[in-house]
KOLVOTOR-634140 format. One record per residue (C-alpha): x, y, z. Coordinates in steps of 0.1 Angstrom, whole numbers, plus 5000, padded with zeros to 4 digits. Each point is the difference from the previous one (the first is absolute). Example, Ala and Ser with C-alpha at 12.3 -4.5 7.8 and 13.67 -1.06 7.14 Angstrom:
BEGIN
512349555078 501450344993 
// end
This chain:
BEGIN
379163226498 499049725021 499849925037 498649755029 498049945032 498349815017 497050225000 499150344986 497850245018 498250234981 499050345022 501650215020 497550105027 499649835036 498549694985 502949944971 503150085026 498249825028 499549684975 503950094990 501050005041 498349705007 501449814973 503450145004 500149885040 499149644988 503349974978 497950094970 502550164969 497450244993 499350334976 497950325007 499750204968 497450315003 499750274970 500550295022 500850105030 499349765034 496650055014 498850234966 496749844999 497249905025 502649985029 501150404998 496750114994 498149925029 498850155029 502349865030 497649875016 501649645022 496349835003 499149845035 497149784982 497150265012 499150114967 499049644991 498749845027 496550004995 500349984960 503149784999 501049805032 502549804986 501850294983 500250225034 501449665019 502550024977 500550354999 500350045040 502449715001 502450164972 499550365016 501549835034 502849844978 500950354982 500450155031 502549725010 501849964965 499950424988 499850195030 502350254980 496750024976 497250005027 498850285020 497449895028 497450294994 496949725008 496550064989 496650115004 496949934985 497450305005 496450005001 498250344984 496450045004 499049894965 502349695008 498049685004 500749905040 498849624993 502950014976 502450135027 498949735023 500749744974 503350134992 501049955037 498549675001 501749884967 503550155012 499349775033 499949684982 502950084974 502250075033 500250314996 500650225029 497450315001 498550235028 497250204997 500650395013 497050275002 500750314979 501450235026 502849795004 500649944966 500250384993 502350035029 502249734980 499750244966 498850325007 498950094967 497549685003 496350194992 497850085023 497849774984 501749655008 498149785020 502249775009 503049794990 502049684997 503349965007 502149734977 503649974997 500450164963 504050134996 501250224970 502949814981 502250144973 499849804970 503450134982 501749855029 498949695002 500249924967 503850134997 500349795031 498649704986 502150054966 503050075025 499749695021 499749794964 502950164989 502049885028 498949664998 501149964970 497250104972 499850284974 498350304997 499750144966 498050364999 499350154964 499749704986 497049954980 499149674989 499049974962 499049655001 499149655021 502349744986 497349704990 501749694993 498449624996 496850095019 502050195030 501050335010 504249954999 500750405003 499950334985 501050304979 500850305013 501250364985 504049965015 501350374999 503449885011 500049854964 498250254984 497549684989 497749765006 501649685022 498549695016 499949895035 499349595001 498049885030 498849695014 496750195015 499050354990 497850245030 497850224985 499950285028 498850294980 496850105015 497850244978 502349834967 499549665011 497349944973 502550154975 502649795007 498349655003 498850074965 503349994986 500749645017 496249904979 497550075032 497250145013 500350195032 496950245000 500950335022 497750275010 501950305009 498850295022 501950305001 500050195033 500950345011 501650155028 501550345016 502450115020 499750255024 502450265016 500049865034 498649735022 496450115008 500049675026 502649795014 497449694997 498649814966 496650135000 497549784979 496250054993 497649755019 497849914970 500349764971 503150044979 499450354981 502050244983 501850295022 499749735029 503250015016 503150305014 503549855001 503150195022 502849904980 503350195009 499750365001 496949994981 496749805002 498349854969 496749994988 498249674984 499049924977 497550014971 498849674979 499650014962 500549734976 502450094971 501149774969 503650064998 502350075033 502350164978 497850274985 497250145026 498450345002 501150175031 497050205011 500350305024 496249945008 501349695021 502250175018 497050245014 498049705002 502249915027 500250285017 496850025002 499449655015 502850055028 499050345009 496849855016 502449835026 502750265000 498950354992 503350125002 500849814965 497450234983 502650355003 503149744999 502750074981 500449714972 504049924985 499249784975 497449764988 500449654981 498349684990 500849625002 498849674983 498349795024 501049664986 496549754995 499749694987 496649924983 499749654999 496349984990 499350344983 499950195037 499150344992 499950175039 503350155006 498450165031 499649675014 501849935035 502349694994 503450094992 501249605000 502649874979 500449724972 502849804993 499749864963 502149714993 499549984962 501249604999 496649935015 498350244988 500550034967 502649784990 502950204994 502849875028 502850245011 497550315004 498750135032 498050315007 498650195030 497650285001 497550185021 501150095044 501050275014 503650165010 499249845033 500049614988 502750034979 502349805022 497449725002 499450074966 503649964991 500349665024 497449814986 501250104960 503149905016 498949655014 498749924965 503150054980 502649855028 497449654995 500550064961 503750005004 500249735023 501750265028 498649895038 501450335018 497550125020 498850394997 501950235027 498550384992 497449995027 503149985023 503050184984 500050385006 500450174970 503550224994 499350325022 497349885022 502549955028 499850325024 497650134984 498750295023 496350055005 498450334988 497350075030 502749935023 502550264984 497150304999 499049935035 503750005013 500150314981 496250155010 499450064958 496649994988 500749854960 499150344986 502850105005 502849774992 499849635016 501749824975 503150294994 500349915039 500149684996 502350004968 502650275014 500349855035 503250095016 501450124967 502450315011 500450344981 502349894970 502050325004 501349825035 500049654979 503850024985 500749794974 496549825001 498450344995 498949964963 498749675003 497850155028 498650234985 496350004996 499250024961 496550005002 498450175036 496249914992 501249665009 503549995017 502049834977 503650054995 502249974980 501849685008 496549835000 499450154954 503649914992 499549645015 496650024981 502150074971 502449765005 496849724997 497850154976 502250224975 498650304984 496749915003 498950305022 496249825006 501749715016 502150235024 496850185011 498249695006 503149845022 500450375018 496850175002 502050304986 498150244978 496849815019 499450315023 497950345002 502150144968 499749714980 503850054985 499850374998 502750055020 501949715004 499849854964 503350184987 501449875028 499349604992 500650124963 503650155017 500849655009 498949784974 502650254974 502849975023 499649614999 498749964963 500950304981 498150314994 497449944974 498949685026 499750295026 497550234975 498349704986 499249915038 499050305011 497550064970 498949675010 498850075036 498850314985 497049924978 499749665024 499350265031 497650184974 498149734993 498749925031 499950395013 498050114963 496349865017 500350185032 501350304987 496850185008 500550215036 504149974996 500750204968 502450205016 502149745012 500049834968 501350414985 502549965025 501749684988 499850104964 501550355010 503149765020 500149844970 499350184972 501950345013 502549935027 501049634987 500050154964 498349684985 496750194981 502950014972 500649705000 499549705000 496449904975 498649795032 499950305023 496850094976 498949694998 499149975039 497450274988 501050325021 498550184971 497450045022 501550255019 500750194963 503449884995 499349704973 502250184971 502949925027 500350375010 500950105032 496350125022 
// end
C-alpha cells in the first residue's frame, strides 16, 4: 500500500509534532508517523522542568537567550501545560560564591530577570530549605507538562489538516536518484509493510536519530546519556530548587503536579533502547538533593525512571556533562549530498518550538511555500482559560502537600449523587489526580486501547497509588469501549509499567508495594491469571508461582 505528502515527520515527541504544527499552519500536506505512542521517548521522560535560561548563562549564553525567550512564549502559547512555580538557585557552604556571583552577572546580560534573596527569606519561601543555604537567586523557572504539550501540538496539527500516525514504525528511508523521496513503515492497518512518498523527510527522533539517518546512507554521530529521575509522594517545595554550582548530578528539585521530581544523573550509554537501569542512581540523587532539602532524605519515593538525553557529536565530543544543550539542524542536501532529508537533534523540551520553526523555515524554502511561521502566537488547543495553580491553593489556603492540583482539577465539580444524568461522566476515576470519567472516555475516544496514552493525556494512575486503586477502573472503560480482553490486556499493561518504575525504590515502601499485589492478586483475583501479573515480578513478596500471598 502506497500513500503521499508533502513532507513526512519522523518522531513523535515535542520536536516531531511541533515540526508537524508548524508545517501544518503553513498549508503544508504533511505526515507524523511515530512507532509508539506520542511523547514515548525523550519528551515523556523528562523531568518537567520549563527552563528560564539560568542554568546556562554562564556556560551557554546563547542557549539561555533562547531558552528565556521560549519560556515567555510557552507561557503565552500552553498555559494549560505551564505552572508558574519560578526558581531558585541556592548557595551551600561548599558552593563556590564567585560562581554565584557569575551566575547573576551572566543571567544580567542574557536578560534574564534574577534577584538575589539572603537565606532567611528563601527558607521562608520553602521551609524545608536547610539551615545551611547561604543565599539564593530567584529566576523565573515554571514546571510544564510534557504529555500535554505534545498531544496539544499533535492536536493543533491535526486540525490543520496533517496526520498523526502512532504505532507506526518505520522499516526503511526510501533512497531514490541521490535523494530521500520517503519511507517504509510497519502499516498494522494492513497487516504489512507500506510506503509513504515525500518530497522532504524530518528526521525528529532524538536518541534514534543516528539509527535512522543510516538507513537514508549517513552519518549522524549521537552520544546518548541516559538520566534518572524520581518521583516523590508530595511536593517538598512549591518553587524549582536548583544547586548553585557547575552542572552536577543530583543538582536540581522539580514540583510537578502533586509530586516534585528529582534530577537527574548523567551516564553515557550505547544504545537508547537497551540501558541498565541502576537503583544506585536513584540514591545518588537522593543523596545530592538532600544537601538542599533534608526532607528528601525520609521522602517517600513513587517511582523512578530514566531518559535519553539526545547529543549530537559532531567531532568525537565525549563530555555529556557538558552545559550546552543547543540544537542542530542538518540539512543533508548540503551536507552530504542526499536532497529530500532533514534531521534535527540535540535542545531541550524548552526550545522545541524554536526548534520546530527553524526545521520548519527550511523545508517551507525547499518546497517553495512563503507562509510565514505562526506558533509563537497561536495558543495551543486548551491553553485558553487555563486557571493558574498558585492562585487556586491560595484562594483555597492549601499548602501542595496536601492536594493543590485535585483542587485545581475538581474545581466546582458537585457531588455526582446530586449530578442527575451527568453523574457518571462526573465521576472521578482516579482521586490521586482528579480525573473523571468524561475526561478517560474522551482519552479513549483519541487514543484507543492504548492505556499508556490515556495516562499520559490524564495524569490518571500518575498519583500516590500508582494504579493500585484506580487501574481496574481505566481497565473498566477501555472493555466497555473495546471488548474485554482490550480491558485485561490494558490493565496488565499499566501493571508491570507502574512496576517498573516503583521496583528501584521499593526499599522503605515494601508494604505498600504487599498491598497492591494483595488488591490485585486476592481481591481482584488476577494472581490466577493472567502470565504478566508474574512477570511484573511480585514474586518478591513470595507469590511468583502465581499463588495468592
Amino acid at each position: 500500500m502506497q500513500s503521499r505528502a508533502e513532507v513526512v515527520v519522523v518522531g513523535g515527541g515535542a520536536t516531531g509534532t511541533g515540526i508537524t504544527r508548524d508545517l501544518a499552519m503553513r498549508g503544508v500536506d504533511v505526515t507524523l508517523v511515530e512507532r509508539d505512542r506520542l511523547a514515548f521517548g525523550t519528551s515523556g521522560r523528562m523531568h518537567g522542568l520549563l527552563h528560564s535560561g539560568a542554568r546556562y548563562a554562564v556556560s551557554d549564553p546563547d542557549t539561555a537567550r533562547h531558552c528565556h525567550d521560549e519560556n515567555r512564549t510557552l507561557r503565552d502559547i500552553a498555559a494549560h501545560c505551564v505552572e508558574d512555580t519560578g526558581g531558585l538557585f541556592v548557595q551551600l557552604p561548599e558552593d563556590d560564591a564567585e560562581y554565584f556571583d557569575r551566575k547573576q552577572r551572566a543571567c544580567q546580560e542574557a536578560g534574564i530577570p534574577t534577584a538575589e534573596i539572603d537565606a532567611d527569606r528563601a527558607r521562608r519561601e520553602e521551609p524545608l530549605l536547610s539551615s545551611a543555604v547561604e543565599r539564593a537567586l530567584r529566576v523565573p523557572d515554571a514546571a510544564i507538562d510534557p504529555f500535554g504539550l505534545v498531544a496539544a501540538n499533535a492536536a493543533s496539527a491535526a486540525d490543520h489538516g496533517a496526520t498523526i500516525r502512532t504505532h507506526t514504525p518505520v522499516t526503511d528511508v526510501l533512497v531514490e536518484g541521490g535523494a530521500v523521496v520517503g519511507v517504509a513503515i510497519d502499516d498494522e492497518s494492513t497487516a504489512g509493510r507500506s510506503t509513504i512518498r515525500a518530497e522532504q523527510v524530518v528526521n525528529a527522533t532524538g536518541p534514534w536519530a543516528g539509527d535512522l539517518a543510516a538507513m537514508a546512507g549517513v552519518d549522524v554521530p549521537m552520544r546518548p546519556a541516559k538520566g534518572a529521575m524520581m518521583v516523590t509522594n508530595v511536593r517538598q517545595v512549591d518553587t524549582v530548587i536548583n544547586r548553585c554550582r557547575p552542572r552536577a548530578e543530583g543538582d536540581i528539585l522539580v514540583p510537578h503536579g502533586t509530586t516534585a521530581i528529582l534530577g537527574t544523573t548523567d551516564r553515557e550509554i550505547e544504545d537508547p533502547d537497551a540501558y541498565e537501569e541502576e537503583s544506585s542512581e536513584v540514591t545518588h540523587l537522593v543523596e545530592e538533593l538532600s544537601e538542599m532539602v533534608p526532607a528528601l532524605a525520609e521522602a517517600r519515593p513513587l517511582r523512578a525512571y530514566w531518559g535519553v538525553r539526545p547529543l549530537f557529536a559532531p567531532d568525537g565530543q565525549e563530555d555529556t556533562t557538558a552545559d550546552s544543550r543547543d540544537f542542530a539542524i542538518l540539512d543533508h542536501q548540503e551536507r552530504d549530498g542526499i536532497g529530500g532529508f532533514t534531521t534535527v537533534v540535540g535542545g531541550k523540551l524548552t526550545l522545541y518550538r524554536l526548534m520546530a520553526e527553524r526545521v520548519a523555515d527550511l523545508i517551507a524554502g525547499r518546497l517553495g511555500v512563503d507562509a510565514p511561521c505562526r506558533t509563537a502566537s497561536e495558543p495551543l488547543p486548551g491553553s485558553d482559560g487555563a486557571v493558574d495553580v498558585r492562585t487556586v491553593m491560595q484562594r483555597f489556603d492549601l499548602r501542595s502537600q496536601v492536594a493543590h492540583r485535585t483542587a485545581d482539577r475538581l474545581g466546582d465539580r458537585t457531588d455526582p449523587v446530586l449530578e442527575g444524568s451527568e453523574s457518571a461522566d462526573r465521576r472521578v476515576l482516579c482521586e490521586c489526580e482528579a480525573v473523571t470519567r468524561a475526561e478517560v472516555r474522551d482519552a479513549i475516544e483519541a487514543v484507543g486501547p492504548d492505556i499508556e496514552a490515556i495516562r499520559n493525556r490524564t495524569r490518571a494512575a500518575m498519583g500516590t497509588c500508582q494504579g493500585t486503586r484506580c487501574g481496574h477502573r481505566l481497565a473498566s472503560e477501555i472493555a466497555h469501549v473495546h471488548g474485554p480482553e482490550a480491558g485485561m490486556d490494558a490493565l496488565d499493561d499499566l501493571t508491570a509499567e507502574r512496576w517498573q518504575g516503583q521496583r528501584h525504590v521499593a526499599e522503605g515502601r515494601l508494604g505498600q508495594l504487599a498491598l497492591a499485589y494483595s488488591i490485585h492478586g486476592g481481591t481482584y483475583n488476577r494472581a490466577r491469571n493472567p502470565e504478566a501479573f508474574r512477570a511484573v515480578e511480585y514474586d518478591a513478596f513470595g507469590g511468583g508461582d502465581g499463588d495468592d500471598t
